[in-house]
C-alpha positions in Angstrom: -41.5 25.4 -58.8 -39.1 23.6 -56.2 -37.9 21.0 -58.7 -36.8 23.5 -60.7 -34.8 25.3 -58.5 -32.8 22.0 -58.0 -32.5 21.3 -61.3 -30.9 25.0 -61.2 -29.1 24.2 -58.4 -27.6 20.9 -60.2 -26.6 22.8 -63.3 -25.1 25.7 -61.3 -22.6 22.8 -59.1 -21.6 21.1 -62.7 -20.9 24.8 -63.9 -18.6 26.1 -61.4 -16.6 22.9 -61.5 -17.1 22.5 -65.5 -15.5 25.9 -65.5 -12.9 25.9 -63.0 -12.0 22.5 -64.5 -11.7 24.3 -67.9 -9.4 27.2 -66.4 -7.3 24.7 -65.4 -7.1 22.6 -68.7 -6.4 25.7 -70.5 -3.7 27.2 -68.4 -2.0 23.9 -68.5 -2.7 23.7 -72.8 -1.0 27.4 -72.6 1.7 26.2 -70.7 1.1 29.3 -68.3 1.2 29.1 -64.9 -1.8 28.0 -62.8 -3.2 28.1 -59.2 -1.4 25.8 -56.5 -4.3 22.9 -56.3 -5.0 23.8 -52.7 -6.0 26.9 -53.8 -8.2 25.9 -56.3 -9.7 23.7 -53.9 -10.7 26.1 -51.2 -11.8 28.8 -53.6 -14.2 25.9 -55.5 -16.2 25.2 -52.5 -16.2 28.7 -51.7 -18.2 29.3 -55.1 -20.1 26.0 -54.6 -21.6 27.7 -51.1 -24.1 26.0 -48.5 -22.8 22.4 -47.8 -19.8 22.2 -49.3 -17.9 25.1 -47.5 -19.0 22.6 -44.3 -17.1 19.5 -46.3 -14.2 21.7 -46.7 -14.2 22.7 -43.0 -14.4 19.3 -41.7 -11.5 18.2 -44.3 -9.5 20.9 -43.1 -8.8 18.8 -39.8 -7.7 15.8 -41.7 -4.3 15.7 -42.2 -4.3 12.1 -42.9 -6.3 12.0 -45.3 -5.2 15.4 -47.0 -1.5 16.8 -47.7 -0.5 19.3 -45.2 -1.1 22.1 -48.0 -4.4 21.4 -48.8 -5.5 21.1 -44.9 -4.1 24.6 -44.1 -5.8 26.3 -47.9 -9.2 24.9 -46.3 -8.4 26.7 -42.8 -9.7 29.8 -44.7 -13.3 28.3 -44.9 -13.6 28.3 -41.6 -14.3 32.1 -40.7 -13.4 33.8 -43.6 -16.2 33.3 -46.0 -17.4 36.6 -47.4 -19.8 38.9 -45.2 -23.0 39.5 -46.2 -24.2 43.4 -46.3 -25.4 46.0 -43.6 -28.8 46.2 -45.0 -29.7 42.3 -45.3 -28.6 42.3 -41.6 -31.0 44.7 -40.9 -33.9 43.0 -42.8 -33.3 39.9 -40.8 -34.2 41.9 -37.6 -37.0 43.2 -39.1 -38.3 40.0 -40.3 -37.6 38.3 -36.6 -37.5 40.9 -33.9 -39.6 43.7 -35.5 -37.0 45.6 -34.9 -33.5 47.0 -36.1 -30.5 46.3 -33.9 -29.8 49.6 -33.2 -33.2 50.0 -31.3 -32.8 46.9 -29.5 -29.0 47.3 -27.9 -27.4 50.3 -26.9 -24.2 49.6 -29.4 -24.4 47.4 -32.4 -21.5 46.8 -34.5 -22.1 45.9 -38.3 -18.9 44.9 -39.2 -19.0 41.3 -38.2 -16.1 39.5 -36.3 -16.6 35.8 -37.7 -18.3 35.1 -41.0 -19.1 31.2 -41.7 -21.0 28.9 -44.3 -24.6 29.6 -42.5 -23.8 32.3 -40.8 -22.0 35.6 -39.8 -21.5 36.9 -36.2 -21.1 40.6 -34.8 -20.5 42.4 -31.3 -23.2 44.1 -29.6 -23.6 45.8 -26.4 -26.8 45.4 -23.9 -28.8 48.2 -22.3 -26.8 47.4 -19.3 -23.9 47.5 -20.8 -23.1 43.6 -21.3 -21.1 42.6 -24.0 -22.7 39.8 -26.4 -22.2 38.0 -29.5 -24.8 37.7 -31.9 -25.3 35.0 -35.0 -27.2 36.3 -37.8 -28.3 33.2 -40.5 -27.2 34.3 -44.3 -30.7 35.3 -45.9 -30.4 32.4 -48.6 -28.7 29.5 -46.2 -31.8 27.5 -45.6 -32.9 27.4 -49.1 -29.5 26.5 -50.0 -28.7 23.7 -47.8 -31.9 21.9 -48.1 -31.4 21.9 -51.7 -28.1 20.7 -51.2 -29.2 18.2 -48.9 -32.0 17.1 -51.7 -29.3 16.5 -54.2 -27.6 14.2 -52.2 -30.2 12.1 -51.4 -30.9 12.0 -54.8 -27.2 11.1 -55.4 -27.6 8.4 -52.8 -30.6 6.7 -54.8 -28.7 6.9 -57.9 -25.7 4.8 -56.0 -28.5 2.5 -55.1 -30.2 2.5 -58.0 -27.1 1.3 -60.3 -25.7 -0.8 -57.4 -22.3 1.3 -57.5 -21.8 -1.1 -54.2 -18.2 1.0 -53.5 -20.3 4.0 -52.9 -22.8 2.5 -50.3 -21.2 3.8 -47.5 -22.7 7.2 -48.6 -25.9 6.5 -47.5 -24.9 6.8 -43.8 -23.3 10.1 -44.0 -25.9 11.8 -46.1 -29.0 10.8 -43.5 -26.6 12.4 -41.1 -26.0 15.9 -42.6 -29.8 16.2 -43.4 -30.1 15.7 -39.9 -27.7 17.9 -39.2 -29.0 20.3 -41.4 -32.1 20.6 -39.8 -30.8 21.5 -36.1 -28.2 23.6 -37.6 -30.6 26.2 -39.5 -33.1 26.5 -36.7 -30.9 28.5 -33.9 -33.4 27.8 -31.0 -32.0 24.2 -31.0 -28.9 25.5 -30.8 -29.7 27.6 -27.9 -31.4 24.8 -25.9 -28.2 22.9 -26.1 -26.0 25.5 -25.0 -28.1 26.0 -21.7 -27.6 22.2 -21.2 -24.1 22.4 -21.6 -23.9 26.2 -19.8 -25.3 23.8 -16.6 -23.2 20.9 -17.5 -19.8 22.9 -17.5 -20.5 25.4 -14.0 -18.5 22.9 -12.0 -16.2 22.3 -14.3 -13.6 25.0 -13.7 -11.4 24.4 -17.4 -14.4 24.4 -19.1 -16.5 28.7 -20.1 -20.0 28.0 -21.9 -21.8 31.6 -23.0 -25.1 32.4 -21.6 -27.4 32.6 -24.0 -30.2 35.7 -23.8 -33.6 34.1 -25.3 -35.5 37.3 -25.4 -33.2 38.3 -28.5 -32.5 35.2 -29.9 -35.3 33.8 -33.1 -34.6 30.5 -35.3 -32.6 32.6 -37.4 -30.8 35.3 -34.1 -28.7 33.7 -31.8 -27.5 35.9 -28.8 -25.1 34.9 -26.0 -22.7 36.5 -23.7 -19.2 37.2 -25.4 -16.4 35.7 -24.7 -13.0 37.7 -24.8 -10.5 35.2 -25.9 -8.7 34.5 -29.3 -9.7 31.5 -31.0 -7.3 28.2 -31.3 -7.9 29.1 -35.4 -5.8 32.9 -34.1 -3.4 31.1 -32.6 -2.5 29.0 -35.6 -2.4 31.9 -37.6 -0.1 33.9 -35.8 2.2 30.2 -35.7 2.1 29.9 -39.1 2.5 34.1 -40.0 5.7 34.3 -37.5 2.9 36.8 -35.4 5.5 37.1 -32.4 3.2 39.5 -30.4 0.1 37.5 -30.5 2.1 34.4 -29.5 3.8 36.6 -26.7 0.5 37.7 -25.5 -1.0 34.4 -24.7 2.0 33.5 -23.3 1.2 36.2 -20.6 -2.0 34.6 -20.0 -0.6 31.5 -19.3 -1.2 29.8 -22.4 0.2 26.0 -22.7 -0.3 24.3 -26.0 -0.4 20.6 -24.4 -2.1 22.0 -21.2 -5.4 23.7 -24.0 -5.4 20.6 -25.7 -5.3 18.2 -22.7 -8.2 20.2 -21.5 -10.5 20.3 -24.4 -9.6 16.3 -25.0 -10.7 16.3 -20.9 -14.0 18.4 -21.3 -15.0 16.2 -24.3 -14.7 13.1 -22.6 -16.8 14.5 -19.1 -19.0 16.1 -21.2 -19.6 12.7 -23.2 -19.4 9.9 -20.2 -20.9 12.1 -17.2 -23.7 13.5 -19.1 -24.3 12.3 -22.5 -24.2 15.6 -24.2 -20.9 17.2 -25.6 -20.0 19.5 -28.2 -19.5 18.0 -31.7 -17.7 20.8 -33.6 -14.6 20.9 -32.1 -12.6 23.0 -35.0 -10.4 25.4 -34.1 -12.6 28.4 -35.0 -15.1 27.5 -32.3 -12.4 27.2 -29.4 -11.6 30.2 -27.3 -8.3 30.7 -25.5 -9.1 32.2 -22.3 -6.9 32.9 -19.4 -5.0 29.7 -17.5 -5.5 27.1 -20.7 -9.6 27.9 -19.8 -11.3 26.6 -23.2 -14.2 28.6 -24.6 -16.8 27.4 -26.7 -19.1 28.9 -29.2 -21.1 27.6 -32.2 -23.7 24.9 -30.2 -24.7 23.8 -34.0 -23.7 20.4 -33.8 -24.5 18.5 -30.5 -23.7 15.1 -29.7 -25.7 12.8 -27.5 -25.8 9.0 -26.2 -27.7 7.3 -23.8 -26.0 5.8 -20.8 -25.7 2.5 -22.5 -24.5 4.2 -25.6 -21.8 5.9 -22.9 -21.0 3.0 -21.5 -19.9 1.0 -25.0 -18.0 4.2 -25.6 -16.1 3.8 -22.7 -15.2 0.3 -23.5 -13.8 1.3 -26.5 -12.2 4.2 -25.6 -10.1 2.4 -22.9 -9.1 -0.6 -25.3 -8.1 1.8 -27.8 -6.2 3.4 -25.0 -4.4 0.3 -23.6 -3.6 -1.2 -26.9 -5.7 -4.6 -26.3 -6.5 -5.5 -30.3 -9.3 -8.6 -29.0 -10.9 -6.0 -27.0 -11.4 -3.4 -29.4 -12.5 -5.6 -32.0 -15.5 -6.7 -29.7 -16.2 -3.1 -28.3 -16.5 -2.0 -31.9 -18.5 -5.4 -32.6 -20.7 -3.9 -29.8 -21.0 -0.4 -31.3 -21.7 -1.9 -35.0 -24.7 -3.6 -36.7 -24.3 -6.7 -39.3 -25.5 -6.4 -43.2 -26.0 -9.7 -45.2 -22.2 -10.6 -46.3 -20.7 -9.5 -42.9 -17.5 -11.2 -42.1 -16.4 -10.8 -38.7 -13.6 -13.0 -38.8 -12.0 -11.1 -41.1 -12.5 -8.0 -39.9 -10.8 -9.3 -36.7 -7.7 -10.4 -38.9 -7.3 -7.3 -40.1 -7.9 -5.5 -37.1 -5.2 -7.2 -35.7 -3.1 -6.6 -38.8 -3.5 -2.8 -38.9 -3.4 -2.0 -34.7 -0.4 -3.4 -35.0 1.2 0.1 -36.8 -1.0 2.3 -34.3 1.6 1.6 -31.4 5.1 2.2 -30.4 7.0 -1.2 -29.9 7.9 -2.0 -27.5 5.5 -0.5 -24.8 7.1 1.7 -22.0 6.7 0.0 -18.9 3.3 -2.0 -20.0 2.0 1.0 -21.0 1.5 1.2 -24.7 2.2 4.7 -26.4 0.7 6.2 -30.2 2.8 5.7 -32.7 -0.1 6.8 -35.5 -3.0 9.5 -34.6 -6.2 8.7 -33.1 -7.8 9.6 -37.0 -5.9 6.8 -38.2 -7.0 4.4 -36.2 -10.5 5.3 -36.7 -10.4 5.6 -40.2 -8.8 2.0 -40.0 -11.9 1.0 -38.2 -14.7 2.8 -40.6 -12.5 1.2 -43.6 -12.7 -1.9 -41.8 -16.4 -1.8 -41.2 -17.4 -0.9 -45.0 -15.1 -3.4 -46.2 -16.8 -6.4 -44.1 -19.7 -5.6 -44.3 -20.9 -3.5 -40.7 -22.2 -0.6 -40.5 -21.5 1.8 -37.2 -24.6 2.9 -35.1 -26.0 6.5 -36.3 -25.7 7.3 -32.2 -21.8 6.8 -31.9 -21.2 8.4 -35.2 -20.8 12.1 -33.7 -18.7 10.9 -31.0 -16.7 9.6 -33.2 -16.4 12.1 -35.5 -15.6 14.7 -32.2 -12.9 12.1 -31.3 -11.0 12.4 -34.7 -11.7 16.8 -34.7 -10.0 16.4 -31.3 -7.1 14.3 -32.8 -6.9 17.0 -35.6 -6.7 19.7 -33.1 -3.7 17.8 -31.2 -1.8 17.3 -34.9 -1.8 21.0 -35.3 -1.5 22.5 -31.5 0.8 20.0 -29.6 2.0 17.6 -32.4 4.2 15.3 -29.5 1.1 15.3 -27.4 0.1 11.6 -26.6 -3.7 10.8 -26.3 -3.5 7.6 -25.0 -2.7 7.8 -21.3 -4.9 10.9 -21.1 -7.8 8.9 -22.4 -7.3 5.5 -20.2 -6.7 8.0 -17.0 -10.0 9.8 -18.0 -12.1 6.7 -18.1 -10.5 4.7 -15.2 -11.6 8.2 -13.1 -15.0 8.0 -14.3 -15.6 4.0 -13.9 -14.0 4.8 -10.3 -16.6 8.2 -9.5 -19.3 5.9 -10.8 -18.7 2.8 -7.9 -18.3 5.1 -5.5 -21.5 6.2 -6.4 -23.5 4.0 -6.9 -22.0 1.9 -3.6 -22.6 4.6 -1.5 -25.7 5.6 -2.9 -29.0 5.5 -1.3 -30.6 3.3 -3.3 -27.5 1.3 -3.0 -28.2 0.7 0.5 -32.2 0.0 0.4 -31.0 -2.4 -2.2 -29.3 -4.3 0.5 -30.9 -3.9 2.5 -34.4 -5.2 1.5 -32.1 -8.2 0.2 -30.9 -9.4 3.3 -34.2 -8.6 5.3 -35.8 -11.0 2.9 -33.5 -13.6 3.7 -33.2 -13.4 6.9 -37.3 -13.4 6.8 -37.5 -16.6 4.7 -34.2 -17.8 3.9 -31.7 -18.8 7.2 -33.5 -22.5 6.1 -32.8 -22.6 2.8 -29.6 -21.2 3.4 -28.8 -23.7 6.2 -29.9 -26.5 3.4 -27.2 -24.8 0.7 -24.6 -25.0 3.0 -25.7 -28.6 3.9 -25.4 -29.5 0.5 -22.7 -27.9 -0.4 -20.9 -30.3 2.9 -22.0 -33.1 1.2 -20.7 -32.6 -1.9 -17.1 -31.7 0.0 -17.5 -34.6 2.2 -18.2 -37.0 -0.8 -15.4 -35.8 -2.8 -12.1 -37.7 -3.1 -9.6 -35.7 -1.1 -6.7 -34.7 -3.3 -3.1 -34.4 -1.2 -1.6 -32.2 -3.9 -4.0 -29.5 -3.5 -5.5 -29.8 0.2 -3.8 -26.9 1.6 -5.3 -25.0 -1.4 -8.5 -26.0 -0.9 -8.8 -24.6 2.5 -7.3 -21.6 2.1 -9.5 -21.0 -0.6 -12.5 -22.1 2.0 -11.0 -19.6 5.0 -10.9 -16.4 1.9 -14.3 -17.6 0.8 -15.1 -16.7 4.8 -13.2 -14.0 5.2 -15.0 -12.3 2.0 -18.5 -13.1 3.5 -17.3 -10.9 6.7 -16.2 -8.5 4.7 -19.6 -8.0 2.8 -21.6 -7.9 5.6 -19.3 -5.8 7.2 -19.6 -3.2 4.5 -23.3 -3.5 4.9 -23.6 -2.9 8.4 -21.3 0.3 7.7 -23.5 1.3 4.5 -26.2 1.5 7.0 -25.5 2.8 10.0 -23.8 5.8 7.4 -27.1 5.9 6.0 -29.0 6.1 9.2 -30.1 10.0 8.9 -31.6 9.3 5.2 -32.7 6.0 5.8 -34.3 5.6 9.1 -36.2 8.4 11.2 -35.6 8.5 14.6 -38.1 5.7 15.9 -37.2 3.4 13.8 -33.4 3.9 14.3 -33.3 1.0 16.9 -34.1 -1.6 14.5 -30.7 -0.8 13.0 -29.0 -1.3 16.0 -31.2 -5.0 16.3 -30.4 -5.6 12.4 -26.2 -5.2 13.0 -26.9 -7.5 15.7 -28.1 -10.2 13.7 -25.7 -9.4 10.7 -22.8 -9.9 13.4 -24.4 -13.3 14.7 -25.1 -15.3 11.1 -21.5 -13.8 10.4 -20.4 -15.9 12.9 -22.7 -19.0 12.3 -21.4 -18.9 8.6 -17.5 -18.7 9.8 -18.0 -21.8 11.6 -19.7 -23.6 8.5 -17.1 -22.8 6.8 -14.2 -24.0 9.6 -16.5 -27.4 9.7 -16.3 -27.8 5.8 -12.7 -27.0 5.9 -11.5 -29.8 8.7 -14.1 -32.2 6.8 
């Protein structure tokens, strides 16, 4: 019975396309006037339904890849897709709260304020008068997209099947949206992640998550707290429609085009590097404008995470894209990437260094290079780079990635003169700098070096004695050189000067420590311990004054 509602599914694709191919052909044949191609476009994957309204809204971003006329005819997909009725709304509730929504909240409002490719989302009011929003799934959209997502992996096995090689890279992006296709129909998931991110964000005072209320949320009922705010997909209407009240009134909420985007590009990157969980839909329906350039976020769908060694190669990339250094991003993306058979790293480093070349503004301003192409060029470059020479980009970076170029997209359409770059390397060099300081001044820091030098100075003054010996010898045996004498004892007193300086900072790591560290009776062996630190501090100074006069 399943197979042949694909097959149905099959023939109803090649029919809409077959027929809006043959409207087309016949106009033109008639020499009558036809429907701008944008238009026929976005009203295509309309009628298609399911997954490809979701192509359409991620293509809607890309400006390099798709004329400006196309980009903004896709914009429509977003939140305009046709409702679904009052009644099926109602049998929803049914089905998962036993209940109609007007017994479960004291206002419910049918008319919905959103309506998406999975989904549609309307205004409610709880029995203590909250405001929330609610996501209701379309009755059909998991039989839909799981068909969908059957046909193309059967697409993919035909690719593979008839080697059509410059179609592998397919393979990838299809075992991602049937992942994706998973988390997205089951709403629960998508709760779970927005109470992450709720407790992620409450210090974070640029950043407004919604709580989520699980007693009236199901796998196909989402509710969370509403947000009042316009959406960055408003804004762009009201640019683009000349709306000069809309644009007024955000204006008396303080509302800063570069100030929005610099904080959603901000909250991205904390999100990503301090926690390893950020939001992965960043299109401009499911960004809130909320008062002082706050950014609000709805639709927890799509969720990206990475493992702190996943965050950390990120970061490496992220800051040699950001300071223009080709050598480093070609081994950051090396690090990020996996080999097939033919791979041809040499090459790809040639061209790497071929193509970065156009992403920057020469010369650089004061060292510090500027964009001169977006962020989604770049990273197209690299995906290009990686099919063509054979790598293929780890499944875990591939949403981080993918946020990264919706981000760019966002910047392209709010704040076109808005430069990523600096905001990126000052973003990272803050995080590498919060993570020293924490882990220097950490507890476990300071056990760490402690229980180091205690073993030492337990078994090791000998053998340490029998280094420096050694190391006396080797000076004493080796033909002096006149040119560079001076520089060999200066290097010898900064070679001392950096040994007091460690065990300085370890005597003040622990006596800061002492309240955590030590209780009260055993806070005098802290007092013997900087004793002895300050004495072998000395005995290796004048070591090092003996090799020096040697």
């Amino acid at each position: 019975m399943k197979s042949l509602e694909y097959i149905d599914r099959a023939f109803h694709i090649a029919r809409i396309c077959l027929k809006s191919y043959s409207k087309s052909a016949y106009r033109r044949l008639r020499k009558q006037p036809d429907l701008p191609g944008p238009q026929r476009l976005r009203m295509l994957l309309e009628n298609l339904g399911g997954s490809f309204v979701k192509f359409g809204q991620i293509l809607s971003l890309q400006l390099d890849i798709l004329p400006k006329e196309y980009c903004n005819a896709l914009l429509t997909l977003l939140d305009r897709v046709p409702p679904f009725a009052k009644d099926e709304v109602r049998q929803i509730f049914a089905e998962e709260l036993g209940k109609f929504p007007e017994d479960l909240f004291d206002h419910f409002d049918y008319k919905p304020v959103a309506s998406a490719s999975i989904g549609q989302v309307h205004q409610a009011v709880l029995r203590d008068a909250t405001r929330v929003a609610i996501k209701v799934q379309r009755p059909d959209a998991r039989e839909e997209f799981l068909r969908d997502a059957a046909l193309l992996r059967f697409f993919v096995r035909f690719i593979l099947l008839f080697r059509i090689r410059t179609l592998y890279f397919m393979r990838d992006p299809v075992r991602e949206f049937n992942e994706w296709v998973l988390e997205e129909l089951d709403y629960r998931r998508e709760a779970a992640y927005a109470e992450v991110l709720w407790r992620n964000a409450r210090n974070n005072p640029a950043e407004a998550i919604p709580k989520v209320y699980r007693e009236f949320t199901t796998s196909r009922i989402l509710t969370m707290e509403f947000l009042e705010g316009c959406t960055a997909m408003d804004y762009l209407r009201a640019v683009e429609e000349g709306n000069a009240k809309q644009i007024a009134h955000l204006k008396t909420i303080g509302f800063d085009a570069e100030k929005f985007v610099s904080n959603v590009i901000g909250n991205f990157l904390s999100d990503a590097f301090r926690h390893g969980l950020f939001h992965a839909d960043l299109h401009p329906a499911n960004l809130l404008i909320l008062k002082d350039n706050v950014v609000g976020y709805v639709d927890f769908g799509i969720v990206g995470n990475m493992t702190p060694v996943a965050r950390r190669k990120q970061i490496q990339l992220s800051m040699a894209y950001a300071q223009g250094r080709s050598e480093e991003i070609f081994a950051a993306f090396m690090d990020i990437s996996s080999c097939t058979a033919g791979a041809d790293p040499a090459g790809f480093r040639r061209e790497l260094e071929k193509r970065s070349q156009q992403w920057y503004r020469v010369p650089a301003i004061a060292g510090v290079p500027h964009l001169n192409r977006s962020l989604t060029v770049a990273m197209f470059d690299l995906l290009a780079l990686c099919r063509t020479y054979g790598f293929l980009v780890d499944r875990e970076m591939i949403k981080y990635i993918r946020s990264l170029i919706l981000s760019d997209g966002l910047v392209t359409r709010l704040a076109p003169g808005f430069d990523l770059a600096p905001q990126i390397r000052t973003i990272c060099e803050d995080f590498l700098s919060q993570e020293a300081k924490a882990r220097i001044f950490s507890e476990g820091a300071a056990l760490t070096l402690l229980a180091g030098i205690t073993g030492w100075m337990l078994g090791g003054p000998g053998r340490a004695l029998r280094a420096v010996e050694l190391l006396e010898i080797g000076v004493a045996s080796r033909k002096p050189e006149p040119a560079r004498g001076t520089d060999g004892q200066e290097a010898l007193r900064l070679r001392a000067y950096m040994v007091t300086s460690s065990w300085m900072v370890a005597a003040v790591l622990l006596i800061s420590s002492r309240e955590t560290l030590f209780s009260s009776s055993l806070w005098s062996v802290g007092y013997l311990m900087a004793g002895l630190w300050g004495g072998c501090t000395i005995w290796l100074i004048s070591l090092m004054r003996k090799l020096a006069n040697r």
